[in-house]
C-alpha positions in Angstrom: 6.9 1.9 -18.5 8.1 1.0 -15.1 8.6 5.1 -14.5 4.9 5.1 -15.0 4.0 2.6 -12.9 6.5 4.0 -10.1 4.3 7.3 -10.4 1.0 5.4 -10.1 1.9 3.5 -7.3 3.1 6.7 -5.2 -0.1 8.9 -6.3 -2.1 5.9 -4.9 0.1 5.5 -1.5 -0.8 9.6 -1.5 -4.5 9.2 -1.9 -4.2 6.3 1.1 -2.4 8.4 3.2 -4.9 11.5 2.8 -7.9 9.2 3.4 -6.3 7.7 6.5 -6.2 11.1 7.6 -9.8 11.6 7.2 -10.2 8.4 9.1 -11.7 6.9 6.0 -11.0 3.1 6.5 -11.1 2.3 2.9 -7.2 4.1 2.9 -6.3 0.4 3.7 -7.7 -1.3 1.0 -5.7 1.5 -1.5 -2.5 0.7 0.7 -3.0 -3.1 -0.1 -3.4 -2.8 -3.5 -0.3 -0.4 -3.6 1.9 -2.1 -1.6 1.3 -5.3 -4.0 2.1 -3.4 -6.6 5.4 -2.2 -4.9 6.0 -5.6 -4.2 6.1 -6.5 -7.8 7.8 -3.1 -8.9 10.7 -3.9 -6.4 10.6 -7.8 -7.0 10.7 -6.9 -10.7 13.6 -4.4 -10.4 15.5 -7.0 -7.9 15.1 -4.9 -4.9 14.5 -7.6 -2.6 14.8 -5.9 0.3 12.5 -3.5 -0.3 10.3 -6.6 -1.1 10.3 -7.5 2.7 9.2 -3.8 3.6 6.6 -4.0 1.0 5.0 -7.2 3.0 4.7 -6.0 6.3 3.4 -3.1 4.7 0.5 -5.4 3.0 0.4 -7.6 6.0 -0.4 -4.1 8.2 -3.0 -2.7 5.7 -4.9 -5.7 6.4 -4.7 -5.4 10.1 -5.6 -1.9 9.9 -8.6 -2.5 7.5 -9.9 -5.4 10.4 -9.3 -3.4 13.2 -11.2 -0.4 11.7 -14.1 -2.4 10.3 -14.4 -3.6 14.5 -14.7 -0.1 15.7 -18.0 1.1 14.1 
């Protein structure tokens, strides 16, 4: 189960990554959903310090969402 999960969480990161290049702000709000899912993933599988990657990453999908939302 976590296998599938794993593979959910990347296509998502994937689909965030191809709408940030499109400069589609809404590639945040995938990120943010992803990277709380990877926080659990890695918490769950005691990666903890991939947990602290996982939480700037959150923490800078936020930012990234505000500070696109400002510019139009």
């Amino acid at each position: 189960m976590l296998e599938i999960i794993g593979y959910i969480l990347t296509g998502m990161c994937l689909i965030g990554t191809f709408l940030n290049c499109k400069q589609i702000k809404y590639c945040f709000v995938i990120w943010f959903f992803a990277n709380i899912g990877w926080l659990l993933y890695d918490f769950n599988t005691v990666q903890y310090y991939r947990c602290v990657l996982d939480i700037v990453q959150t923490i800078t999908a936020v930012w990234g969402y505000k500070v696109w939302s400002k510019k139009k």
